[in-house]
Each structure stands twice: as C-alpha cells, then as structure tokens.
N, C-alpha and C positions, 0 to 999 in steps of 0.2 A: 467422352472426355470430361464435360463436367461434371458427371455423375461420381466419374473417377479423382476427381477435383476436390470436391466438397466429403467425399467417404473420408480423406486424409485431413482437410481444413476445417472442419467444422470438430472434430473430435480435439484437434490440436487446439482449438481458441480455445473450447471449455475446458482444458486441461491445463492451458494457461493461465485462463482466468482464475481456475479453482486454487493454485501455485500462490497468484497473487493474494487472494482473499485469507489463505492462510494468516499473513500478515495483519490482515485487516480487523479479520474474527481476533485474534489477540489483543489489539489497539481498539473495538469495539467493548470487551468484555472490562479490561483491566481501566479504559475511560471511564467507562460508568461506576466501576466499583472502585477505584483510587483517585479518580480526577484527572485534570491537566495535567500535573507533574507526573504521574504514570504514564500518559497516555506520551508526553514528550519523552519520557526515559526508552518506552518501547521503539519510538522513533532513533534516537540517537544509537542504542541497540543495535538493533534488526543488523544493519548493514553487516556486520559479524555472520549474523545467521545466513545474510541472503549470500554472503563468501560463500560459503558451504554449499546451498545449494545449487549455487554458478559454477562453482568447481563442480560436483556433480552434472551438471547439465553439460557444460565444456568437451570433460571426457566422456560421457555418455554420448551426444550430437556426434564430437570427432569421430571416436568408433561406428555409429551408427552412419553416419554419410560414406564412409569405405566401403561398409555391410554392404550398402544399397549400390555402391560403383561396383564391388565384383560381380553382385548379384546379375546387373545389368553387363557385366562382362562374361557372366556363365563359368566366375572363376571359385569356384566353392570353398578351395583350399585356403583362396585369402580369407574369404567368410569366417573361417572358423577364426581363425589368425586375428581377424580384427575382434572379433566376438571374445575371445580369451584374452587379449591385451587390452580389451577396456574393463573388465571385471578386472584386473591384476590391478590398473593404474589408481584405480577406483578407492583399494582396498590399500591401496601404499599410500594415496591420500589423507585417506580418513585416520588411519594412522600418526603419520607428518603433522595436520592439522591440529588434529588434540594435542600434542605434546607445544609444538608452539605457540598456541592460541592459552592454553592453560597459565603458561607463564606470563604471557603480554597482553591478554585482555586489559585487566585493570590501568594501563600505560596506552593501550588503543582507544579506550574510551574516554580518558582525559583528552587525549590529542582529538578526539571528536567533536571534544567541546562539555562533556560531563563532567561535575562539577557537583558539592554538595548532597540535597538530596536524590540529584538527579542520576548523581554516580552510586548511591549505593544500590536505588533503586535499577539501574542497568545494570548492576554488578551480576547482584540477584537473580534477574534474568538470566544473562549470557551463559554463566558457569553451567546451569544445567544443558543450555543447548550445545555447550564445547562437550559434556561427557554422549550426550547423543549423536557427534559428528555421524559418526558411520550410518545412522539410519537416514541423515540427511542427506549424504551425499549419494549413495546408494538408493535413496527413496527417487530423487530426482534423475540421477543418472542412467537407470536400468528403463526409465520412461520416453527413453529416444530410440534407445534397442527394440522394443516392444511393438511402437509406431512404424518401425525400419523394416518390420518384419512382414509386415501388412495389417496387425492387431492393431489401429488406431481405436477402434471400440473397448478393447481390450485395456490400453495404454491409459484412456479417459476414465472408463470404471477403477481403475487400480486409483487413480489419482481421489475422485468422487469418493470412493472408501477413503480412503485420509482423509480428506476434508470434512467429511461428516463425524469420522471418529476426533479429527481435535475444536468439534463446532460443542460436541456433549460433553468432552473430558472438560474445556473450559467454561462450559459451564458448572459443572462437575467440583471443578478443584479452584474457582475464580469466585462463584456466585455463591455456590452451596456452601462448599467447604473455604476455608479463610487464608488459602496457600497463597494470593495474591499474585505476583510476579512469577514466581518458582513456579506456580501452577499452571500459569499459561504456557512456560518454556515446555513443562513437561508435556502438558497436551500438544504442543506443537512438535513435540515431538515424538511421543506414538503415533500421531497421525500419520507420520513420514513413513514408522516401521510397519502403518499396516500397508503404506504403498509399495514398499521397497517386497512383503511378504508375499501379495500379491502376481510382483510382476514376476518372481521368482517361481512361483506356482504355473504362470502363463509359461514361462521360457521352460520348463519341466516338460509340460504337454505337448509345447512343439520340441521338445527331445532336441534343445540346444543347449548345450555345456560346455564349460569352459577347458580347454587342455593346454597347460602351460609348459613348452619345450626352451628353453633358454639357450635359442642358438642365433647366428648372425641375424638372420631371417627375421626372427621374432623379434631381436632388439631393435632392429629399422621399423618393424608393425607399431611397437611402443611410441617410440618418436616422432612417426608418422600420425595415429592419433593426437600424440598431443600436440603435435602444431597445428592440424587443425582444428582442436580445440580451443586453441588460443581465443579464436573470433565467438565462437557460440558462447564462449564464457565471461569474454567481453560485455557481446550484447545483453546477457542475463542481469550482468552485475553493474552496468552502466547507470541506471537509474539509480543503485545505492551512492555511487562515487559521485552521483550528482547529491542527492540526500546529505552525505557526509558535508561538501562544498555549499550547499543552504542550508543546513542546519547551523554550521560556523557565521556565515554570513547574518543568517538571520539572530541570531543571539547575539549578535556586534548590534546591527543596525535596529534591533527590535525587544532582544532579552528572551524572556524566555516564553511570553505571551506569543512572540514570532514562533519560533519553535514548535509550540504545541501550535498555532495555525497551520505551519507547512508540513507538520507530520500528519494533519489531514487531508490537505490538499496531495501529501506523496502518495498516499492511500488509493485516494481517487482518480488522479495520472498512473501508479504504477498499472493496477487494472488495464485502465486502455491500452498501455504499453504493451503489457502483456498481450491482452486481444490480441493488436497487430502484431507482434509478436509472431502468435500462433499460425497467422494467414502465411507467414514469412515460410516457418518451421515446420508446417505442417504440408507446404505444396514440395519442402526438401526432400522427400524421399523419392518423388517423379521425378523430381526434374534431377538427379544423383542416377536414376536408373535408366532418365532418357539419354543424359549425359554420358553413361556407360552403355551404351549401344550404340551410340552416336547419332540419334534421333532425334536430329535438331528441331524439325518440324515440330514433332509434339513437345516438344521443349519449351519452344515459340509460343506455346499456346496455353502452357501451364505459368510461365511467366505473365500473360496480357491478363488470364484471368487472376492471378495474386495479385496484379496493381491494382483490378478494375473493384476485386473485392476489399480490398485494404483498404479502397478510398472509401468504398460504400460504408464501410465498417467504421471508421474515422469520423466519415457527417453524422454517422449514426450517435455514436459517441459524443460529438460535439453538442448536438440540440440538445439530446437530452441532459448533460452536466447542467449545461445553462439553465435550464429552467429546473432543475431540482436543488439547483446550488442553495437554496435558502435551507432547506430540508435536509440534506448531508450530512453536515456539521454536528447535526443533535440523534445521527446514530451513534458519536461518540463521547457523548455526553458531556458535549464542550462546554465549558459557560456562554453566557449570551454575550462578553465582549469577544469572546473567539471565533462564536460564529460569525457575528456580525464580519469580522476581520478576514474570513473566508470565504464571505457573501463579496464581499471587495475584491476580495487578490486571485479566485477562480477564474475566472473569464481572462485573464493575461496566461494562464498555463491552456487554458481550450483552444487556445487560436493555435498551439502548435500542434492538434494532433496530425493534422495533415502532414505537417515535414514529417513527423516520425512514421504515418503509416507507408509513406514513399522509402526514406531511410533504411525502416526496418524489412521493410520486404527486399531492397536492394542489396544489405548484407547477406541474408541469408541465401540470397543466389549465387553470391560469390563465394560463398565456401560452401554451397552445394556443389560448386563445378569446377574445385582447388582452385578459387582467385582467393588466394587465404591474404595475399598483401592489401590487394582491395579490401579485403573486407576488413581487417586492422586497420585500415585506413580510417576508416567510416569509424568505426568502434573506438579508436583509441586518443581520435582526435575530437570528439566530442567533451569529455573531463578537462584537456587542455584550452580549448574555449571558453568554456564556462567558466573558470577558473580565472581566464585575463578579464572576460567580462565581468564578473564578478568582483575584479581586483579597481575594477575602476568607474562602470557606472554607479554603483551605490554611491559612490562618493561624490558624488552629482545629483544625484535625485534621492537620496536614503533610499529606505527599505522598496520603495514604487522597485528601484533599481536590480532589490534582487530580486522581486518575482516578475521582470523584464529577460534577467539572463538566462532561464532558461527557453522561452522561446524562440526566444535571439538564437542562440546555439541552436536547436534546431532548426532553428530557419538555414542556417548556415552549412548543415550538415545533408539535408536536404537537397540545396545547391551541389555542391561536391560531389554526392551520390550521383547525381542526375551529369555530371561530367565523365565521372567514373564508368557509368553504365553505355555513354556513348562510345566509349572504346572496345564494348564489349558487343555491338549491335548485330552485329555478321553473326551472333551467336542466337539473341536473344532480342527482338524487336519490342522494345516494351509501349507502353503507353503514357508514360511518365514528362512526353517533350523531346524523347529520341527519334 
C-alpha cells in the first residue's frame, strides 16, 4: 500500500511544484532584468494567468475523479462519458475565457491595484498569456486525466518538459533577446503547449479519445464534472485570491516596496502550497477508486498516510524557509531594502504551513469521495476570512497586520477542516485529532 501510495504522491508533488515554479522562473528572470517594478507588475499579473490554469485544473480534477469512481465501479461506459466531457468543457472554456479576459484585462488590473508603470508593464504581460488561454488551460487540465489513468510518471514528465522549455525560452527571450515582459508571457506559454502536446501523445498510446454524443446522458456528465470541479479549482486559485487581497492591502499599508516584498514571499508560500497540494491530489485517484469499490479499509489507510505525509512535508518545508530566508530574496534580484523587508515578514507566513498541509489534504478527500459542499466549504471560505482580517487588523498594527492575516486564515481554516472531517470518520479515521 505504501509503495502504491508514493508511485501516485510523489509524482503529483513534483508536478505541482514544477506548476508553481513556472511563476517563479518568470518573477526570477524579469526581477533581475527589469527590477522591483517588473518583478511587482508579474505579481499583480499572474493571478489572470494562475485563472486559467485553475480553470484548467477544476475541469481536468472534476472529470478525472469520475474517471477514477467508474473505473473503480467497472463502469467503462461512464469512463469514456467523463473522459469526452472534460476535453468539450475544457475547449468551451478556453474559448469563453479569451473573449472575456481580452476585453476586461486592462479594467482587472486596475481593480488589482495597477497603476502607472505598473499597469503598462502588466498590461504587457497578461495580453500575451489571454491569446495563449487554450494551451493553458489544456496544458494543466489534461494533467489530472493522465495521473487518473495510472501515468503519474507520465503526467510528471509531460509537466518537467514545460518547465524546462519555458526555463530556456526565458532566458531566450528575457536575458538574450530584449522582449522583457512579452517575452516571459510567451515562454510561459509554450511551456504549457509542450505540456498539453505531451499529454495528448500519452492519452493516444493508451487509445483514449474523446466521443462527443449530445444527449440527456451526456448533458448531466457535463454538469456533473463541473460541479465537482468547482473545489479543485477553488483550491488551485485560492492562493491567487489571497495574492490579489495582499497585494491591495500591501500597497495601502506599504506602497509599492510592500508589493514587490509579498510578490516574493507569494513565490515562496505558493511552492509549498503546491507541494502540499500535490500529497492532497495525488493520493485522489486511490482513494476515488477505493471510494468506487467501497473499500473503506484501504481508503482508511491512504488517508492516515496523506496526513502523516503532509505533515512530514510541511516541517520539511518550514526549517528550511527559515533558515534560507536571508538568501531567497536575491534569486530575484530584489534590492537590499526588499530583502531585508522579506528577512522580516517570512517567518509570520512559515508558521502556517502546517494549517495548510491539514486544510489541503482535507479538501482533496472531500471531493475525492463527492463531499463537494465540504470541500467548498474549506476552499471558499478561506478569501472571505482574509478579507474581514484584512479589513481590520491592519488598521491596528499597519502592514505587521497584513502579513498576520494570512496565517490567521489559515489557522482558522485548518480548525474547520478538522470539524468537517469529524463528521466524516466512519469513512475515513484520519490522524489529524479525529
């Protein structure tokens, strides 16, 4: 069982990781070659981009956790049913997305808090990653189907080719060549197309394709994915909606020095997130297929070990921030008041990886085994926290107060989870306090 455990979690972390670091290589490359104000503008950004990929990932997870319930039902027919209605959703997305995002970027990133040169320099950016929607959404989305299928090696190398192809294009088109902004979008965004090319090559070999019949049947499959995509695409995009809600905060309470601080610190948390993340999403596809057999036992056993590893993964995470935190800051070629500024405010975001590694592993069980309310719970009530904290410690302690609110929130989310999950024990014995 552990052996079986770790083939699906440990491919999933490094595919998560590698998701996150995309961001990071952009906000590494365009730091050093533009400064703070790029490096803040990719921050205020991103969250656009990381849309796209959550939406991707949403419907990708949704279909993919059905996959894995018929599979474990020996129902083939919904297989394919799910498998065709997440490639349709996918491609009506990416569709939808561009036409809206083309219009209302410029109006999104004002309301984000850009401003001057910060706004042309996001402008810049974004428009290339709204004409590449489809390879983002698709890049990310086809990476849960992949995993679902038993290719978690598979799923990992598809992702490691994009990441290495937008680690050269920006250097490429950032360092060499003098494209600046544009040039990071664009690498960030072949990277995605050589993942999405990839996985389309894998789902080929295993002779799975998509057949779209537009009857009663199919239209419930459609709906059925996307509600439970609601939560995987929650939990994908949650760290942006926090980003979006301290980036504002911070430019009140700090300006713009704050900013380009916490778009390195979001850098550095998103990572982790991810990690734990991955321990979450990556034990989904057992416990979906223990779930569809009704094999609570081993069910039992693939949940103890996601917490027992989440947490390992978490302290792991924790020491090391801490004692590298001096070092960090000048992969992105902050200036010395910024790092200093990040030497300060890291250690108040470290104390929360723990709530998130409990948090995150908790959601992903619930919409492993349709507790899609629970897990909207957990996911959606996290932005509204932050948000009341946010609305009112600062204004008591300054800026100490916004990088207080998000551990606060997770500590609090944490809690909840750990309520939630006691209702659910007859299913699921965890080790979390239940």
């Amino acid at each position: 069982m552990k052996k079986k455990f770790f083939s699906y979690v440990i491919p999933s972390i490094l595919g998560f990781a590698l998701s996150g670091v995309y961001a990071i290589v952009d906000g590494f490359f365009i730091g050093n070659s533009i400064g703070d104000a790029g490096l803040a503008a990719i921050s205020i950004a991103y969250p656009i981009t990381a849309f796209l990929q959550a939406m991707g990932t949403g419907i990708g997870m949704g279909g993919a956790v059905h996959f894995s319930i018929s599979f474990g039902r020996r129902d083939y027919e919904a297989q394919k049913r799910f498998f065709s209605g997440t490639i349709l959703l996918m491609l009506l997305a990416s569709i939808l997305t561009v036409g809206v995002l083309l219009l209302s970027s410029e109006q999104i990133l004002r309301m984000f808090g850009a401003k001057g040169e910060l706004l042309i320099l996001a402008e810049e950016y974004i428009k290339y990653i709204i004409y590449g929607a489809v390879f983002q959404i698709l890049g990310t989305g086809l990476v849960p189907i992949i995993r679902n299928t038993g290719s978690s090696f598979g799923a990992m190398t598809a992702m490691i080719a994009g990441f290495l192809t937008n680690i050269i294009l920006d250097y490429l088109l950032v360092w060499v060549l003098p494209y600046g902004m544009a040039g990071a979008a664009v690498a960030t965004i072949i990277g995605q197309a050589v993942t999405m090319l990839i996985c389309i090559a894998l789902l080929l070999r295993k002779r799975i394709r998509a057949t779209v019949h537009f009857q009663g049947r199919f239209q419930h499959t459609l709906v059925t994915i996307f509600k439970t995509g609601i939560s995987p695409f929650g939990l994908t995009f949650s760290p942006n909606i926090t980003l979006i809600f301290m980036n504002k905060s911070a430019m009140i309470f700090g300006g713009e020095s704050a900013v380009a601080c916490y778009a390195v610190i979001a850098y550095i948390t998103a990572i982790i997130q991810l990690l734990l993340q991955g321990v979450g999403d990556g034990s989904q596809p057992l416990i979906s297929i223990y779930y569809g057999e009704k094999a609570f036992g081993q069910m039992r056993q693939i949940c103890k070990m996601a917490y027992g590893f989440a947490t390992a993964v978490a302290l792991g995470c924790m020491a090391a921030v801490f004692l590298l935190r001096g070092q960090l800051p000048i992969l992105f070629g902050t200036s010395e008041d910024i790092s200093q500024m990040v030497y300060m405010a890291l250690p108040f975001f470290i104390a929360g990886f723990l709530f998130v590694g409990v948090s995150r592993t908790t959601t992903s069980y619930f919409y492993a085994t349709h507790e899609n309310i629970f897990a909207s719970i957990l996911i959606y009530i996290e932005p509204a926290l932050l948000l009341a904290i946010l609305s009112t410690v600062p204004r008591v302690v300054g800026l100490t107060g916004v990088w207080l609110a998000v551990p606060l929130t997770q500590m609090l989310v944490c809690g909840l989870s750990v309520v939630l999950i006691r209702r659910k024990r007859s299913y699921c014995s965890l080790t979390c306090g239940s």
